[in-house]
N, C-alpha and C positions, 0 to 999 in steps of 0.2 A: 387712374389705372391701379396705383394701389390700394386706392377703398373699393377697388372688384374685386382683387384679387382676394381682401382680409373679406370681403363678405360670402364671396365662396368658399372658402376653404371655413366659416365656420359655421356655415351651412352641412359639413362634413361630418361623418360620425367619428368618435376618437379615433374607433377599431380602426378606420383606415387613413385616418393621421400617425398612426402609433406603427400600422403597418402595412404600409401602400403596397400597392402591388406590383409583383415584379416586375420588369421591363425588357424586352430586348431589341438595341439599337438595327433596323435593317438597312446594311449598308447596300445599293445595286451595282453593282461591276458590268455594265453591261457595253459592249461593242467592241472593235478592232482596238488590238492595244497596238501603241506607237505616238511619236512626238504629233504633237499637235498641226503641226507645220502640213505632217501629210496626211493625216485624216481626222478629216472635222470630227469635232465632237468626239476625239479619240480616248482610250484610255490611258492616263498616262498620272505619274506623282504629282506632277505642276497642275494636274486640274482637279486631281482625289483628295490632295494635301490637305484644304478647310474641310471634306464632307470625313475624312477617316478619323482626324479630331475633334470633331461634332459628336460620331458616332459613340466615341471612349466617354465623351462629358455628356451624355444623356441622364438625367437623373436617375437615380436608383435602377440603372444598366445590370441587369445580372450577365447579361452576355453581348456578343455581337455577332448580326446575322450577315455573312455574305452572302445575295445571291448574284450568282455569275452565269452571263447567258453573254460568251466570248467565243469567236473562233482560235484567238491570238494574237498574237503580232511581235513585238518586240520583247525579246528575253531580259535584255537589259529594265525597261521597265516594268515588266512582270515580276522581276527580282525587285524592284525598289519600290514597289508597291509592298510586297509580302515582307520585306524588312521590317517597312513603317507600320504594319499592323501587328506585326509580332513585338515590337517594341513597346506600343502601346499599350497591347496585351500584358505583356510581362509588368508595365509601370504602373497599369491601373489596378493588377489581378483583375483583370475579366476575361474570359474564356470567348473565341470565335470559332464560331462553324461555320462550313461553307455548305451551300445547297446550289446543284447543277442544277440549270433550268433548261432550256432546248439544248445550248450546248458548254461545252469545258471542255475546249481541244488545242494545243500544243501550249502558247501561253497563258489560254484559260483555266487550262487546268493547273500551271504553275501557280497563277493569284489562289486556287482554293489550296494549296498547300501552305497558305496563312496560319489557315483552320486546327483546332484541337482535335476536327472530327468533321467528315466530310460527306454529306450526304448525295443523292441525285434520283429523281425520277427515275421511274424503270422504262421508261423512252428516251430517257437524254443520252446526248452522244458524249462520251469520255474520253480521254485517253489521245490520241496524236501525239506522243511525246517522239517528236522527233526535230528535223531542221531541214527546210527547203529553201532555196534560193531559184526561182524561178522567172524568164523573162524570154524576150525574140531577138532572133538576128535578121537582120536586113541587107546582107553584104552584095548578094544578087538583087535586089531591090533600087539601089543606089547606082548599082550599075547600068542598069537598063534605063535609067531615070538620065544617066550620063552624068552623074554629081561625082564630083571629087571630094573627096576625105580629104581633109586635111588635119592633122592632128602632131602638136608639140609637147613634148612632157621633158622635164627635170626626174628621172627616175624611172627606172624599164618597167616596173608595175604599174606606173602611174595609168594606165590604161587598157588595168584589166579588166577582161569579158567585155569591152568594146564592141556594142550590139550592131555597127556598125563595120565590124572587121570580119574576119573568117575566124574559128576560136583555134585557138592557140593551145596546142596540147600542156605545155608548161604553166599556163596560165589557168587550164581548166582543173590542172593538179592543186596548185594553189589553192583554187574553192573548195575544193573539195576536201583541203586539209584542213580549212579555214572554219565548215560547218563540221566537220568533225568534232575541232575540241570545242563549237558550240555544244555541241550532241552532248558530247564528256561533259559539259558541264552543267546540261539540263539534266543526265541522268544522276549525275552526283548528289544534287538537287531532290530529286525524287527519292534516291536513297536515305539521306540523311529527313526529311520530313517524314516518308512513311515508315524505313526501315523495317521491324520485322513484319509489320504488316504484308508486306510485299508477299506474295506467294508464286505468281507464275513465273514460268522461265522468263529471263532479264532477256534475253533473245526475242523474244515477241513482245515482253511487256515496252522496250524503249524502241521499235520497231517501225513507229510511226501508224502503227493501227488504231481505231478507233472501237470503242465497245459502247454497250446499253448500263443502265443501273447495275443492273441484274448480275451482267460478266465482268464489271470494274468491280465492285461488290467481291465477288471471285476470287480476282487477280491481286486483292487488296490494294488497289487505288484509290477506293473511295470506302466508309466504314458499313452503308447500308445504304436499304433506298427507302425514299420521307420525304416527306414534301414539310417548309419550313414550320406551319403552324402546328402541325401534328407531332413533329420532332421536339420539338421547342415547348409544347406545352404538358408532353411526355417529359420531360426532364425538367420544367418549374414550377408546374400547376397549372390549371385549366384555367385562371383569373388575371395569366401572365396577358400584358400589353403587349402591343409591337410599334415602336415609333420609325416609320421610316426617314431615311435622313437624304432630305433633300435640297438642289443648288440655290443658294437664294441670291437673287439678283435682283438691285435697284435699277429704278427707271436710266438712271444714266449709267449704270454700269451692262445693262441691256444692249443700249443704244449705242456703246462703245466697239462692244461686243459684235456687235450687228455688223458694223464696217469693216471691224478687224477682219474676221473670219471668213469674209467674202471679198476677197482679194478681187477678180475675174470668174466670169460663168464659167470660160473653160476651166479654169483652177475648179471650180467645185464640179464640174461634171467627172474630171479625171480622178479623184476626190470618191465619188461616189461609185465610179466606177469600181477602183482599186478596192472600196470597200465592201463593194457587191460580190467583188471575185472571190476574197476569203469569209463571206459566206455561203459562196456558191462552191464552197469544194464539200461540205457537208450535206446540201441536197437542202440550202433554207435563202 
């Protein structure tokens, strides 16, 4: 292996031993973020964790490319995400941008506030910076069925929104305080990453709207619309590489994988479902 390797490289002219060409690591963010537990093949820290540190140790990395095609999911790991890359960032000195692909909506778009600089298609959908908690009650349903509820708790919230109860005006207040200083702390979040970029009223902009390239662009949510090779070769030279950084998995750690993750059909079909939903609120 290493009498290939010394006979390529001096197969090599100086020029580009002396100075290779630049590189930029592309990392993909792609699908529902949240714990693993509830959607396969989720986005989350414990599964990005080897591919975000791959991405920093690419040889001669001038940058690192996010592209993110997310509806959202969990703000907590959209935040722990976007830490570990800004950490890196700052440790290695390498610069990341982000590039919206179909879509960067409520915690998709939180992961490209990684970025030094935030690009997206002039079709892709932006923005959703908001917080939903959404689900069904059945309290008529169970009744007609003639099933009794029965239900024990150590603590009067312990059964809150009970999809199984009638709701409870005290309890629906609760949520509602609850996804608020979510909201406060997604917008906080968006302040402090774009700040004055920020141009439109803070009333529409964390509103839970969604926009094009074109009107995030705009609103200063995003810095322009590019698509990554054109962006990227705009800013290091037309000779710059792209290494994408992808899962590597051995035969047995596949095969591990393979059992882990498929608990029950039904578990993956519910799975898939939950995952269909949020990207069935964008129209994909």
């Amino acid at each position: 292996m290493k009498k290939a390797i010394r006979n390529f490289l001096s197969k090599l002219p100086i020029e580009a031993l002396a100075n290779p060409a630049p590189v930029v690591s592309v990392l993909p963010l792609e699908g529902v973020i949240g714990s693993s537990g509830r959607f396969s093949s989720a986005i989350n820290l414990a599964n990005l964790e080897e591919k975000i540190t791959a991405a920093f140790e690419v040889y001669n990395a001038k940058a690192v490319a996010l592209t993110i095609n997310s509806p959202g999911g969990s703000p907590v790991q959209s935040e722990l995400i976007v830490m570990r890359i800004r950490e890196l960032s700052k440790e290695k000195d390498i610069p990341v941008y982000a590039f919206a692909e179909d879509v960067a909506a409520s915690g998709g778009y939180m992961l490209s506030l990684a970025a030094d600089e935030i690009y997206a298609h002039q079709a892709s959908i932006v923005g959703s910076i908001g917080v939903i908690n959404a689900g069904f009650g059945y309290p008529g349903a169970i009744e007609k069925l003639g099933i009794e509820r029965r239900v024990y708790t150590a603590g009067e919230s312990k059964s809150l929104m009970d999809p199984f109860k009638p709701e409870v005006e005290k309890d629906v207040k609760l949520m509602k305080a609850l996804l608020k200083e979510v909201h406060d702390f997604f917008k906080a979040f968006v302040k402090e990453a774009r700040g004055d970029k920020l141009k439109g009223v803070q009333k529409t902009l964390f509103s839970g709207q969604v926009w094009n390239g074109e009107e995030a662009t705009k609103l200063g949510l995003i810095d322009g619309v590019g698509d990554m090779r054109s962006v990227m070769k705009d800013k290091l030279g037309d000779d710059v590489k792209f290494k994408r950084i992808k899962e590597e998995k051995g035969f047995l750690k596949g095969m591990l994988g393979m059992h882990m993750n498929k608990a029950s059909i039904a578990d993956d079909v519910i799975k898939t479902l939950e995952t269909r939903s949020e990207w069935g609120r964008f129209g994909l």
